[in-house]
VMD Tcl script that draws the C-alpha trace (Angstrom):
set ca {
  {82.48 -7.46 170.79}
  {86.24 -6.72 172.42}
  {89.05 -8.11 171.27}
  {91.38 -8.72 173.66}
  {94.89 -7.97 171.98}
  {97.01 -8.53 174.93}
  {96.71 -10.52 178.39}
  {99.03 -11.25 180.94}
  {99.03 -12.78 183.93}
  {101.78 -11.67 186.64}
  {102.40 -14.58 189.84}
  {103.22 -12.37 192.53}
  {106.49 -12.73 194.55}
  {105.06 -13.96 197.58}
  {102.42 -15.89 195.67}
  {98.93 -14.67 197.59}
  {98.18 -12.19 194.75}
  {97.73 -12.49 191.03}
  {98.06 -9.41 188.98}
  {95.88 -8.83 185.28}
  {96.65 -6.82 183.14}
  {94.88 -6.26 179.62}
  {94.38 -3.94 176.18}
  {91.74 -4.30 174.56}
  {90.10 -2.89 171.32}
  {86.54 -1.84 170.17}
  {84.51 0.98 168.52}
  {81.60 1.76 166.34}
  {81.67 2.87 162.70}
  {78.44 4.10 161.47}
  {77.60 5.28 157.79}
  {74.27 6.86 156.15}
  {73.00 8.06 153.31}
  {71.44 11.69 153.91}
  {69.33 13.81 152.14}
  {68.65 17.54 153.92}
  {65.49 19.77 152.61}
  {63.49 22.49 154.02}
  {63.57 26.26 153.87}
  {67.17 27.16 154.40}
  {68.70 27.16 151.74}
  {72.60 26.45 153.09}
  {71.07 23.27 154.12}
  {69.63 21.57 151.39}
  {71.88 18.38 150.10}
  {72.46 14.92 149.93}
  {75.59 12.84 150.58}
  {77.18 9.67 152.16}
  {78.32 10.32 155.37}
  {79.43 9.26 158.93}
  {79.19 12.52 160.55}
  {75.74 13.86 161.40}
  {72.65 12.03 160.19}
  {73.68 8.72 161.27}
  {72.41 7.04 164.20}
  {75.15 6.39 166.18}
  {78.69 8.42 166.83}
  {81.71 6.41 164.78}
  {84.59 5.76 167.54}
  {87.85 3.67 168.07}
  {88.67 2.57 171.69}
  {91.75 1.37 173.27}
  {91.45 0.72 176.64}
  {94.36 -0.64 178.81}
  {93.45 -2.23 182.65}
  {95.58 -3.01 184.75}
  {94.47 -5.18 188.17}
  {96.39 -3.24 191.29}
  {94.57 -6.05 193.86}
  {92.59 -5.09 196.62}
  {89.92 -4.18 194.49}
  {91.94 -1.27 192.81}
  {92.03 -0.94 188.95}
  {94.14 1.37 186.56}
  {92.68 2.27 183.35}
  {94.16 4.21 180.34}
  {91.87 4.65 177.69}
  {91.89 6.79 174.10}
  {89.04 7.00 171.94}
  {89.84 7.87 168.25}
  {87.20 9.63 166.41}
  {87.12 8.28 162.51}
  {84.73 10.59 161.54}
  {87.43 13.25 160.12}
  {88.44 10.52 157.56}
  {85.11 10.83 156.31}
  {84.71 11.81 152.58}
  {81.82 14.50 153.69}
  {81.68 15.49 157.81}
  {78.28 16.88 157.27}
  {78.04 19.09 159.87}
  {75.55 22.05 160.62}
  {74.97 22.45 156.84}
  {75.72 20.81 153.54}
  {78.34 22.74 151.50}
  {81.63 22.67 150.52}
  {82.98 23.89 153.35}
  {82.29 20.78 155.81}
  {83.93 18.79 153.23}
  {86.44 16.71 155.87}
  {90.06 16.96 155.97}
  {91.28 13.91 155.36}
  {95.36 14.74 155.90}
  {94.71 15.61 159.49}
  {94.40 12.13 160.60}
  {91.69 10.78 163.46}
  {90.23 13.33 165.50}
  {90.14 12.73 169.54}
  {87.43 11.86 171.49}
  {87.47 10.48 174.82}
  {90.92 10.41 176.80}
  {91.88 9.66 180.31}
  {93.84 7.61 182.75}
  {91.72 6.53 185.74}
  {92.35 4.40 189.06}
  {88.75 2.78 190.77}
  {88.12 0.46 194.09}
  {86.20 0.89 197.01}
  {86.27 4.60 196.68}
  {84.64 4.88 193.29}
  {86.36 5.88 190.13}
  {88.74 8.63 189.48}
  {89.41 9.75 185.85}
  {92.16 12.72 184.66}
  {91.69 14.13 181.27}
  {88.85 14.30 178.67}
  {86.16 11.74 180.18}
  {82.32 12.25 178.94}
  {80.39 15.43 180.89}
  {78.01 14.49 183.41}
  {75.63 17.04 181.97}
  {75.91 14.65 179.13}
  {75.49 11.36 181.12}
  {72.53 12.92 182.57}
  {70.57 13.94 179.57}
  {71.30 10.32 178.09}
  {67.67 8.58 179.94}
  {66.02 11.36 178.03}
  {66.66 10.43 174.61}
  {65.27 7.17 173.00}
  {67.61 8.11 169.74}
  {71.10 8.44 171.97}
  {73.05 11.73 170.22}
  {72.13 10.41 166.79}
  {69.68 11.67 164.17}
  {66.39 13.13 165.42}
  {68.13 13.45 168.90}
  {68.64 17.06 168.71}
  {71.99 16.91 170.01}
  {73.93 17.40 166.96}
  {72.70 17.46 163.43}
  {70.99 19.59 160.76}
  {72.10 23.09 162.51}
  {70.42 22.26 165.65}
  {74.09 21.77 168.34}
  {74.18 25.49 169.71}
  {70.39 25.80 170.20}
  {69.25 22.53 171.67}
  {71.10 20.22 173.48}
  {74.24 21.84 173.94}
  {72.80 24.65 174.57}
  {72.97 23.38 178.30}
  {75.49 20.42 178.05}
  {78.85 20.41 177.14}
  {80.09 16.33 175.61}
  {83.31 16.90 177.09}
  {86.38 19.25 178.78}
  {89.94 19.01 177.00}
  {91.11 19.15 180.82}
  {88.86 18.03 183.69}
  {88.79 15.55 186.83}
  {85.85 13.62 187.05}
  {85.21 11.22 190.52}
  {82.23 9.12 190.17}
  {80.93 6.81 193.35}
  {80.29 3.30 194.18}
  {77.07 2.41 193.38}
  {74.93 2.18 196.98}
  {71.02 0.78 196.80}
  {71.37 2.36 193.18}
  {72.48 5.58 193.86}
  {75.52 7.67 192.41}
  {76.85 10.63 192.80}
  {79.50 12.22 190.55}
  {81.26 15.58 190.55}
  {83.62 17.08 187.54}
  {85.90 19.76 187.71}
  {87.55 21.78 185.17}
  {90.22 24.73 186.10}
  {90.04 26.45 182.28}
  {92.12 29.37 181.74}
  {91.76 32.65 182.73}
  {95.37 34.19 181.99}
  {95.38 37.83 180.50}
  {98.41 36.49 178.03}
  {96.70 33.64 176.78}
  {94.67 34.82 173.46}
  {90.99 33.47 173.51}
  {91.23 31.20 170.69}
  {93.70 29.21 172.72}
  {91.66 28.50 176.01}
  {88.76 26.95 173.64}
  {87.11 24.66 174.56}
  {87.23 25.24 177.86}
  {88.21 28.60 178.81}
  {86.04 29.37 181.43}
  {85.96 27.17 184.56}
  {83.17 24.47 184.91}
  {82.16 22.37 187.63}
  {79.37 19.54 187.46}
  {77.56 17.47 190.06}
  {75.50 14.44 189.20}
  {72.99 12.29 191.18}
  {71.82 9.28 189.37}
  {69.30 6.32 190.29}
  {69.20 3.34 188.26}
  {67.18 0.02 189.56}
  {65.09 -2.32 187.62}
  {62.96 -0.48 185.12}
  {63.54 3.05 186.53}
  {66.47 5.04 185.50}
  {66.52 8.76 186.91}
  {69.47 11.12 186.37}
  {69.70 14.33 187.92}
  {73.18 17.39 187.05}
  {73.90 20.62 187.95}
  {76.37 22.57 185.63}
  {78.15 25.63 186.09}
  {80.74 27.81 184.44}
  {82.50 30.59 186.19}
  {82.63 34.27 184.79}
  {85.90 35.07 182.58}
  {86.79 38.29 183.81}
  {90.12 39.39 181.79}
  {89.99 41.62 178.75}
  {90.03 38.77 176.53}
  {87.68 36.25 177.97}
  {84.65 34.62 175.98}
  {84.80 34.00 172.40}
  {82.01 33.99 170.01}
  {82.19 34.82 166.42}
  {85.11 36.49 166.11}
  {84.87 39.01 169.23}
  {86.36 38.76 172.12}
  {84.61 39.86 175.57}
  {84.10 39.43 179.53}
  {81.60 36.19 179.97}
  {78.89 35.97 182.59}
  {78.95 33.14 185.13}
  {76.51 30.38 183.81}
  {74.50 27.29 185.34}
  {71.94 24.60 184.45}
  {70.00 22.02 185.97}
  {69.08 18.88 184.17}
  {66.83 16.22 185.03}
  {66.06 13.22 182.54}
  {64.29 9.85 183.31}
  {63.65 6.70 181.76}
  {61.23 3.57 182.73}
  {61.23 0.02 180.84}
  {58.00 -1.70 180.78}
  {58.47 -5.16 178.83}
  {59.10 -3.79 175.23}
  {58.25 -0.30 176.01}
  {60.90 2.28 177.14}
  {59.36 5.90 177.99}
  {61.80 8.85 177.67}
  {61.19 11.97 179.20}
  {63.72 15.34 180.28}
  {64.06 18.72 181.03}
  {66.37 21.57 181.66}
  {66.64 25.42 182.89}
  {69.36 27.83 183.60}
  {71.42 30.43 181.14}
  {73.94 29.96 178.68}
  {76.28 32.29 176.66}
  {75.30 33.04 173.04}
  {77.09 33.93 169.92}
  {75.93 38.05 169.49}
  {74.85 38.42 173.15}
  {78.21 39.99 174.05}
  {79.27 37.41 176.49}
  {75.51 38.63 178.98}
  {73.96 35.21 179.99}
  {70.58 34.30 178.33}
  {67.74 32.09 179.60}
  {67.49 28.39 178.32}
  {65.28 25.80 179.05}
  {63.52 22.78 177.54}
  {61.81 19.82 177.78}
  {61.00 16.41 175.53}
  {59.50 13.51 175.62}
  {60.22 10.02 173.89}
  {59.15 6.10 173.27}
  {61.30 3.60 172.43}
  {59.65 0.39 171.27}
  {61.11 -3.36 169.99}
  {59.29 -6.22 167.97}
  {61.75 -8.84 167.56}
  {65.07 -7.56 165.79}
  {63.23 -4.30 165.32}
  {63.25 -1.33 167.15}
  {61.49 1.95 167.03}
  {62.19 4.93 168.44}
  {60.55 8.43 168.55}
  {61.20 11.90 170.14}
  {59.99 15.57 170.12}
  {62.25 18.09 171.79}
  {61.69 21.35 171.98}
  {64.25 24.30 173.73}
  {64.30 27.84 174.12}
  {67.43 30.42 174.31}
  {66.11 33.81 175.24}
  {63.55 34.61 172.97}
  {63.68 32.02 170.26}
  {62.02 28.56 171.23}
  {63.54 25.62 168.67}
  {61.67 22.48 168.15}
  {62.40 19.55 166.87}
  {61.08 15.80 166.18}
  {62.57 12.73 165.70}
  {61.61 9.28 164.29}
  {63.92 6.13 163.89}
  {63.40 2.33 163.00}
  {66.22 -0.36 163.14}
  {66.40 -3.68 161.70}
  {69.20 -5.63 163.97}
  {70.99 -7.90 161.58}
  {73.17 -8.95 164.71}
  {73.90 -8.14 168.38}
  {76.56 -6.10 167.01}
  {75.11 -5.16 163.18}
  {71.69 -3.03 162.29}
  {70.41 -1.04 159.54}
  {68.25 1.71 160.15}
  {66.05 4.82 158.59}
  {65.96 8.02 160.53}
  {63.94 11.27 159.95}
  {63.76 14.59 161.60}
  {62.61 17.91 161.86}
  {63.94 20.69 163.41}
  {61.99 24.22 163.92}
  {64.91 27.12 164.92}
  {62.04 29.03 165.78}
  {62.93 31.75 162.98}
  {60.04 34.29 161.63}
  {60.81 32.69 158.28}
  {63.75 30.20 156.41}
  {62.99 28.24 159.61}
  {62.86 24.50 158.77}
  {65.48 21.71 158.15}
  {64.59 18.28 157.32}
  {66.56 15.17 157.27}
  {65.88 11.56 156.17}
  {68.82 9.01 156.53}
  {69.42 5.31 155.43}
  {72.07 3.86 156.91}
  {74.03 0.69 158.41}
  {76.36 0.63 161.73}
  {78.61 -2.01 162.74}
  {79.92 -2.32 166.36}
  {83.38 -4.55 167.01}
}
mol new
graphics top color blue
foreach p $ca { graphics top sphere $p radius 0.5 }
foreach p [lrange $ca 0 end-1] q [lrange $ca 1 end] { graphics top cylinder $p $q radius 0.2 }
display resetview
């Protein structure tokens, strides 16, 4: 639940209008215990964390609105990302190395400033992808464990092997909704100076652009991007593992859908195109995937499952996903979450993770 920490009210001079203006706060901190296995060895582990293995993604928000009249609205929002203060990140594997830095302070996640009315919304800066909004329907277990959007290893060859969270620089328009229908389109310019090392244009170095169609109307929910990169061209363009090289122009299409029916929620995606890869010298490969999920509540609990599979050139992963929550609260649940994840590897080619955690909204 927000809590507003500041409201005014503004009588304007001639009286007819009444400006608003508000800051409020909220977030999401989310904790599990974790225990990796399988047959990579780099993997195996157990720990306390908030980073991957827990159900949800740990976030601050400060959000600032401001009522123009006329139906306009200004919004400046920054999302803090506590996950850094962590005492282990847990990222793609369990070693010393993702041990968190905890003198760096909170990390960033979303930031813009945005102005909506009768011409939709307009955000400048860091807002969520709409590849990302789009694969959301898909998933019964959001980005969290068993998702196969981040996790044991599996970031670079599932989900994002198509969708990118977010651009450190991008516009981002999104439509009134009409009869249920949106459309959204993202732009980001990226960097393609020859004096500008690689390093420094990460994350987005290349220029994207993103188009989004999405349907939402009683228990149907259908969500439809497109999203493309442009070719880096200059003598130090893509980087990947420590080499720097010309990048191929890159697209995707992905389509995920979701229908309620009284407890039941079936989950069900796919995607095709090419993406770079880290030791294809910056030549596009083919990706594509598909998955299908169930989510399914008795009372204050819910379950959730999810199998997922994706293929980057030549290697298909797979993974599989289970979840149960116990809601305490609207805003408190504990949980247990599994998965699996096949990388599709001749051999050393399974991770497992089973987490027990507790997440507390605010």
């Amino acid at each position: 639940m927000k809590k507003t920490l500041i409201a005014l009210a503004v009588l304007a001079v001639s009286g007819a209008a009444v400006a608003q203006s508000s800051v409020t706060i909220s977030g999401n901190l989310d904790f599990a215990s974790v225990n990796i296995g399988g047959t990579q060895p780099a993997s195996k582990g157990s720990t306390v964390t908030t980073g991957g293995g827990t159900s949800t993604t740990s976030v601050i928000r400060f959000i600032a609105v401001e009522d123009l009249g006329g139906g306009m609205r200004a919004t400046a929002q920054y999302n803090f990302d506590p996950r850094s203060l962590a005492n282990d990140s847990l990222g793609n594997t369990l070693n010393a190395t993702n041990t968190a830095n905890t003198t760096t302070g909170l990390a960033r996640d979303e930031l813009f400033v945005g102005l909506s009315g009768g011409f939709g919304n307009i955000r400048l800066g860091s807002p969520n992808s709409i590849g990302l909004n789009a694969w959301q329907p898909s998933s019964p277990l959001g980005t969290g464990i068993g998702s196969g959007y981040t996790g044991s290893g599996v970031a670079g060859t599932m989900t994002n092997s198509f969708v990118q969270t977010r651009y450190s620089r991008s516009a981002r328009w999104d439509s009134p909704v009409m009869n249920g229908f949106q459309v959204s389109a993202l732009y980001a310019p990226g960097n393609d100076e020859v004096a500008v090392t690689a390093a420094q244009r990460i994350p987005n170095n290349r220029q994207a652009t993103e188009f989004g169609l999405r349907y939402a109307a009683g228990p149907l929910t259908v969500a439809y991007a497109n999203v493309a990169q442009a070719a880096q061209t200059n003598a130090t363009g893509w980087y990947s593992s420590a080499t720097t090289v010309n990048a191929a122009k890159t697209a995707a299409n992905v389509l995920s859908a979701s229908y309620t029916m009284g407890a039941t929620t079936l989950h069900a995606g796919m995607n095709n195109g090419d993406r770079l890869a880290a030791g294809t010298g910056g030549v596009a490969v083919e990706s594509k995937g598909s998955n299908i999920g169930i989510t399914h509540n008795i009372g204050a609990i819910g379950l959730m499952a999810s199998y997922r599979t994706q293929k980057v050139g030549t290697v298909e992963s797979k993974l599989t996903g289970l979840r149960a929550d116990y809601n305490l609260s609207k805003t408190a649940a504990v949980y247990v979450g599994y998965e699996k994840w096949d990388n599709g590897n001749a051999a050393a080619n399974e991770t497992t993770m089973a987490a027990l955690g507790l997440r507390k909204s605010f």
